[in-house]
C-alpha positions as MATLAB code, in Angstrom:
seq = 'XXXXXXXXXXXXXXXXXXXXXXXXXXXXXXXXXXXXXXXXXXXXXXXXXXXXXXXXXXXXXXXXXXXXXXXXXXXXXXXXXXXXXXXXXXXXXXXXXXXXXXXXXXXXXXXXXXXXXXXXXXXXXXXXXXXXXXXXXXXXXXXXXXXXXXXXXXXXXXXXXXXXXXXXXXXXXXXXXXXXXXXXXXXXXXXXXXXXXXXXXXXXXXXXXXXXXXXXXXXXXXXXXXXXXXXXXXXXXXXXXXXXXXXXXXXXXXXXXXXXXXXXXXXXXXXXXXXXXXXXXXXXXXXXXXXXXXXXXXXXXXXXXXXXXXXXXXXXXXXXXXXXXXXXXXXXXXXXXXXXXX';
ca = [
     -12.766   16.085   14.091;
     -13.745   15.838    9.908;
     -12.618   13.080    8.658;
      -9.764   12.471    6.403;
     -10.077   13.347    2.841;
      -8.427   10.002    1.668;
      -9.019    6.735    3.562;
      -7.719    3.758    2.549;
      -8.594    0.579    4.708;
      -7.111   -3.425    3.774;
      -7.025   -2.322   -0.367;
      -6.659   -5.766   -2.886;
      -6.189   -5.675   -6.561;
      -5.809   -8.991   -7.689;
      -4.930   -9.499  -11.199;
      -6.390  -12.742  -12.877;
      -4.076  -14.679  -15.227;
      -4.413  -13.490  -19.263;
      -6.610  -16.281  -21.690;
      -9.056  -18.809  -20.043;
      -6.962  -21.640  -20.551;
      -4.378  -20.729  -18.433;
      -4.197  -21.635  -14.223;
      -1.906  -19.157  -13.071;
      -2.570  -17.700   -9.696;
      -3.963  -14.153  -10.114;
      -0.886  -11.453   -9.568;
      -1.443   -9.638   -6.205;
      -0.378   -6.261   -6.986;
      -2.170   -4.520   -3.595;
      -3.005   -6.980   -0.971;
      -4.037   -5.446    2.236;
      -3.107   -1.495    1.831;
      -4.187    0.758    4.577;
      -3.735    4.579    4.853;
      -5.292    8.072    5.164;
      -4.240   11.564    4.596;
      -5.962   14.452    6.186;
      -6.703   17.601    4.501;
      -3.584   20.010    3.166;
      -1.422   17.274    4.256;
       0.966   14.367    1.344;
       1.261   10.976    2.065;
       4.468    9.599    0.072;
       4.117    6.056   -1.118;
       7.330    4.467   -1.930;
       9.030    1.419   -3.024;
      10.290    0.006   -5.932;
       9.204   -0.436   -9.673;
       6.914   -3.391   -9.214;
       5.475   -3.288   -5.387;
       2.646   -2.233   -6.508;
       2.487    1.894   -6.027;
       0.875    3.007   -9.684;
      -1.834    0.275   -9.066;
      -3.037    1.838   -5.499;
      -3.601    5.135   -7.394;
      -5.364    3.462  -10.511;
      -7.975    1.975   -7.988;
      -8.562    4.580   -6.197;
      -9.828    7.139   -8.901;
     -11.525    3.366  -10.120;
      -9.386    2.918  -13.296;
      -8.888   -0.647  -11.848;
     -12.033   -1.909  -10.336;
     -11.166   -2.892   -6.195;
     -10.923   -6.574   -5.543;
     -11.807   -6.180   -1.715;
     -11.248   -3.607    0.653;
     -12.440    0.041    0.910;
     -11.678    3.423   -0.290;
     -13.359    6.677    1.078;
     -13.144   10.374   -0.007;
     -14.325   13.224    2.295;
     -16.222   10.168    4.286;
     -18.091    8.632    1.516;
     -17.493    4.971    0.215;
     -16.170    5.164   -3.082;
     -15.208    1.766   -3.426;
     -16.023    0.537   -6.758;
     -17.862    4.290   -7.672;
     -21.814    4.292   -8.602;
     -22.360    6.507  -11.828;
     -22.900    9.758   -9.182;
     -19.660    9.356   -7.429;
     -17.949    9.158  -10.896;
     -18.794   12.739  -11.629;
     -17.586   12.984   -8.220;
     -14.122   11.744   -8.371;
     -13.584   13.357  -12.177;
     -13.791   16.844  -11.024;
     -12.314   16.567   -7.068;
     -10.047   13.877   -7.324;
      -7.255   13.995  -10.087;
      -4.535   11.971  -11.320;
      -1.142   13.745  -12.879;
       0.951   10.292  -14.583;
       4.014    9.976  -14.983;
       5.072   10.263  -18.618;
       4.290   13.921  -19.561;
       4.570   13.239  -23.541;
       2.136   10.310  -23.556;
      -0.379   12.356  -21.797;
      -0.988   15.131  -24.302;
      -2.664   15.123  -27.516;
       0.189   15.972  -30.245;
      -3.026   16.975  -32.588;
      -3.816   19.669  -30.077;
      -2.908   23.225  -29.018;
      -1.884   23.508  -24.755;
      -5.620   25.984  -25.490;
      -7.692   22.773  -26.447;
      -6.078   20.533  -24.045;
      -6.699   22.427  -21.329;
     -10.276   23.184  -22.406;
     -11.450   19.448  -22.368;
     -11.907   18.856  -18.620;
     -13.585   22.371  -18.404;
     -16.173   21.712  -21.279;
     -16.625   17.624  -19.319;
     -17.182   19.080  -15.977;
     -19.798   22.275  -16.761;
     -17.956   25.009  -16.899;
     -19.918   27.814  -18.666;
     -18.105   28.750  -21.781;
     -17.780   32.613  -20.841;
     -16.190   31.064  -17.780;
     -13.589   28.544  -19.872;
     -10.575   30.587  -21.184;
     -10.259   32.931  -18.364;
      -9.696   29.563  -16.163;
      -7.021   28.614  -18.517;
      -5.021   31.497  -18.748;
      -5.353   31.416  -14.743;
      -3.955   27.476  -14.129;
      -1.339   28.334  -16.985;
      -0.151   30.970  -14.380;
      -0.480   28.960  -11.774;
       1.520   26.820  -13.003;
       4.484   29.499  -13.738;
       3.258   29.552  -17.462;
       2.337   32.448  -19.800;
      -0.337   33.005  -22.309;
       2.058   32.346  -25.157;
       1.811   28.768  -24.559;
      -1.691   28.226  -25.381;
      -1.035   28.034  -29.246;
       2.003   25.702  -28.925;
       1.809   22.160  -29.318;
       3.096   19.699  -26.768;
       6.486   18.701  -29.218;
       7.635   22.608  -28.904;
       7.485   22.187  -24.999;
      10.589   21.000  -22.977;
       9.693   17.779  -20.614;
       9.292   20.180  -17.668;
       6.967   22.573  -19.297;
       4.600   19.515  -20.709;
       4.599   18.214  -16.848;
       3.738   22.366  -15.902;
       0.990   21.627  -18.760;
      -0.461   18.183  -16.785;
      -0.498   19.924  -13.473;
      -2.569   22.537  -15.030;
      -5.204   20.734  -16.804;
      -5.405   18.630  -13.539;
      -6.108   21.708  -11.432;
      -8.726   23.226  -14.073;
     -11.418   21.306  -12.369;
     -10.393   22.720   -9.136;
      -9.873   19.268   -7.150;
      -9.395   18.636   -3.802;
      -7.180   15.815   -3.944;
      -4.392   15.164   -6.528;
      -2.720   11.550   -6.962;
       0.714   11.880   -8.126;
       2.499    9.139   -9.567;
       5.620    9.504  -10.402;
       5.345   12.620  -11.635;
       8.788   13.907  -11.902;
      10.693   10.304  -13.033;
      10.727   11.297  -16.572;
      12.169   14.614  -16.210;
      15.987   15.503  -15.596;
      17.293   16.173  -12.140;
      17.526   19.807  -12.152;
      13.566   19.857  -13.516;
      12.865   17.667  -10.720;
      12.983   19.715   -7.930;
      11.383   22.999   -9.772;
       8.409   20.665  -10.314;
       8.452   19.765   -6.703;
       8.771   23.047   -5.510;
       5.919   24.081   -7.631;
       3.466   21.429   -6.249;
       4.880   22.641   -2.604;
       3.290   26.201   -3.235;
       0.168   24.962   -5.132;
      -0.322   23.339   -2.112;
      -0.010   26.054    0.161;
      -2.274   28.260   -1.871;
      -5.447   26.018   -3.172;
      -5.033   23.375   -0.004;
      -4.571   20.580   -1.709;
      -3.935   17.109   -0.025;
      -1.482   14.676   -2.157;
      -0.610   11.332   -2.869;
       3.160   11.487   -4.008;
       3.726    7.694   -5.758;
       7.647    7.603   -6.182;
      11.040    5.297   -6.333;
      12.888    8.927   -5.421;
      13.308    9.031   -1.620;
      15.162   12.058   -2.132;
      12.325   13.901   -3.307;
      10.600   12.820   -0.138;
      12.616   13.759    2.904;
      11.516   17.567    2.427;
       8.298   17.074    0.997;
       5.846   14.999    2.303;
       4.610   15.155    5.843;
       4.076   10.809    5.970;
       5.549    8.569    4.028;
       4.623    4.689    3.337;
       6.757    2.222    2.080;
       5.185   -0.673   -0.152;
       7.266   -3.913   -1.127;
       5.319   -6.665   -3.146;
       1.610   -5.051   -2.598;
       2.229   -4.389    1.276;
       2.823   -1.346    3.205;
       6.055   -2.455    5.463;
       6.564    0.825    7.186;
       4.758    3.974    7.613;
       4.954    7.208    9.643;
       5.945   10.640    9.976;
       8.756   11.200    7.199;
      11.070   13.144    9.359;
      11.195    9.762   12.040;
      11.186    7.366    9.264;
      14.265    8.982    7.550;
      16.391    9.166   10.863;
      15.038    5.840   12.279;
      14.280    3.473    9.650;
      12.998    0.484   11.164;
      12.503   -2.383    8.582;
      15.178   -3.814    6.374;
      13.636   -2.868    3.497;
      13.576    0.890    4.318;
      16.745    0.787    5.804;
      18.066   -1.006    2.443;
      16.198    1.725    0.669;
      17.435    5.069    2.213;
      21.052    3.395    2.113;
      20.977    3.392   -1.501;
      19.937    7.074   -2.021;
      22.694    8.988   -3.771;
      24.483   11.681   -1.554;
      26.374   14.740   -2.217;
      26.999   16.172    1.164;
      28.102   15.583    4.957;
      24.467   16.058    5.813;
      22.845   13.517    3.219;
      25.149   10.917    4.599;
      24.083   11.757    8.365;
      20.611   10.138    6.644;
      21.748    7.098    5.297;
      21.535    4.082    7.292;
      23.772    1.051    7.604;
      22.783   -1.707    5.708;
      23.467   -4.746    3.560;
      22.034   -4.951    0.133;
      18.844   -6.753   -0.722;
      19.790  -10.011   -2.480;
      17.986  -10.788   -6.028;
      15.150   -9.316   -7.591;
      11.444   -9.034   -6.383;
       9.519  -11.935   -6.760;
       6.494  -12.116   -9.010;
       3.051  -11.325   -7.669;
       1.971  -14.378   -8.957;
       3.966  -16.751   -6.885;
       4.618  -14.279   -3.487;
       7.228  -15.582   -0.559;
       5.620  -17.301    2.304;
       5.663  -15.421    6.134;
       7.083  -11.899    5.205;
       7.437  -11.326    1.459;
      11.167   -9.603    2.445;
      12.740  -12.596    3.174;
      14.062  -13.935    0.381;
      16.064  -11.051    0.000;
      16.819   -9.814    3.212;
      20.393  -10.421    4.639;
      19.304  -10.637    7.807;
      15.921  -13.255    7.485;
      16.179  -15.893   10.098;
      13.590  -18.955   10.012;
      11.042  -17.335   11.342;
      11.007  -14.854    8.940;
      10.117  -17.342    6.471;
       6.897  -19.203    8.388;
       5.625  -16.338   10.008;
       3.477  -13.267    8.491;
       4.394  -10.768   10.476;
       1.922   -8.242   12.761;
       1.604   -4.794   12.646;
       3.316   -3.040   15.527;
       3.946    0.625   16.761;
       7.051    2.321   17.710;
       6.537    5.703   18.602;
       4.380    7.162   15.526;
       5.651    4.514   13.362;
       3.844    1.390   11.924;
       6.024   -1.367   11.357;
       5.805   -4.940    9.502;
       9.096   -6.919   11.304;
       8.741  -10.021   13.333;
      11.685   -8.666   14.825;
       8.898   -6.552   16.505;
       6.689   -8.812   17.353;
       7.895  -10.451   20.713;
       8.495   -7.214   22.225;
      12.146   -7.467   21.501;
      14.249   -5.099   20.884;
      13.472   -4.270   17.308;
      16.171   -4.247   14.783;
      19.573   -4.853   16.781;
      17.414   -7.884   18.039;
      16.940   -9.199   14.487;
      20.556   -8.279   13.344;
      21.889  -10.328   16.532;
      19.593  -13.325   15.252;
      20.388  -12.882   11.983;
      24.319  -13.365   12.770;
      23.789  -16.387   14.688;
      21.810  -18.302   12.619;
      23.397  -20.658   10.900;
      22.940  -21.159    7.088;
      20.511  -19.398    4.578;
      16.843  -18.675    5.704;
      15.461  -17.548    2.344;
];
């Protein structure tokens, strides 16, 4: 069996506190992250702004440098790169953000942009604008775009654009973060279609970064959900979206948006989360959830919870963790408990 392309095993990025004069704790934005994603398959990370999503990705392709932890790609440690595995992960691992403006050079034609990565990575020159016009195509663009400037494109064309420039090098792995948050609705799902058949046609193995669980449902064959630098659930998407087993998720799928019958066979019961997320700096004690969750008993509050499997599902609950019975257990708990746990 060959190994996964991406494997991610107890990831940190600690942040240390701006100035040397301050003592601030350092802000944990990834503290014990573990995942992989086999070949041709996507891995959807999701959560909200702030638990720490972007930063996984950043690491990874070593735009932050790992605090512990360890990252491989095809089976090789690439956990804080040496200058060989750079060249590496330039030209087989890519990164599409999220903001398609800031990403493009207003100075320079769609032609030169695209022509950068192939003139950093090698490419012969008699080689160079034949594999432009080809990932402009690929991409559901024509020819007529190379002269134009990113300010004459539309947001969904300048996204088309990033895609492109990301597949010149002909990667392997693509890290997508957020990639369609910055474009309207009806752009958002052409986008996602479009990385669904790129997909299908080069192979390529994903990691979707996104707030959008409706995005996910249909696209991604796993999905992980972060909250405050931890993964809290993971597993096959089509499980986690009928049985959601952690608060959080639950809370999360209850507040997606629905416009038919069939959308609102998905959506959970649940209470809201109370408050905002807590700093990284100053994270709760026992499960970061509990200060928010409506149904945190005592426990919650003392005890880190363990790991446990339900099926194919990884989940972070202590409601979990005495062999109970999951959930309704925690719920019963929950409302016969007197006074506030958080």
């Amino acid at each position: 069996m060959s190994a996964p392309v991406l494997e991610v095993k107890n990831l940190k990025k600690h942040f240390a506190s701006d100035g040397w004069l301050t003592d601030e704790p350092p802000a944990k934005a990834v503290d014990g992250v573990s995942f992989s994603i086999d070949e041709g398959e996507t891995l959807a990370l999701i959560g909200e702004s702030g638990s720490g999503k972007s930063t996984v990705a950043k690491t990874i392709i070593d735009i932050h440098e790992t605090t512990d932890g360890l990252i491989r790609y095809q089976g090789e440690d690439i956990t804080n790169p040496i200058r060989r595995q750079v060249e590496t992960i330039r030209s087989e691992i890519q990164l599409v953000f999220q903001d398609p403006t800031s990403c493009l050079n207003p100075r320079r034609t769609i032609r030169k942009t695209l022509l950068v990565p192939l003139k950093a990575t090698g490419v012969p020159r008699e080689e160079r604008e034949a594999r432009v016009s080809e990932m402009l195509e690929r991409v559901g663009l024509t020819d007529e775009y190379l002269r134009k400037y990113p300010h004459e494109l539309s947001g969904g064309q300048k996204q088309r654009v990033n895609i492109a420039r990301a597949l010149a090098v002909e990667p392997q792995l693509l890290l997508l973060d957020e990639p369609t948050s910055a474009l309207d609705v009806s752009v958002q799902a052409k986008i996602v279609d479009l990385l669904a058949d790129l997909q299908e046609e080069l192979g390529l193995t994903y990691l979707f970064i996104t707030h959008d669980l409706s995005l996910v449902r249909n696209f991604a064959d796993e999905t992980a959900v972060m909250y405050l630098g931890e993964i809290q659930e993971q597993g096959p998407t089509e499980e986690l979206f009928e049985s959601p087993r952690h608060p959080y998720t639950r809370a999360l799928l209850s507040s997606i948006p629905v416009t038919s019958a069939a959308d609102e066979a998905y959506r959970p019961e649940s209470e809201p989360l109370r408050g905002e997320v807590p700093s990284p700096r100053d994270v709760p004690s026992g499960c970061r959830l509990h200060p928010r969750c409506p149904h945190a008993t005592e426990d919650c509050s003392m005890r880190q919870p363990d790991t446990r499997h339900v099926n194919d599902v990884a989940v972070n609950c202590i409601a979990y963790d005495d062999d109970t019975d999951g959930f309704d257990a925690l719920l019963d708990a929950a409302n016969t408990t007197p006074g506030d746990a958080s």
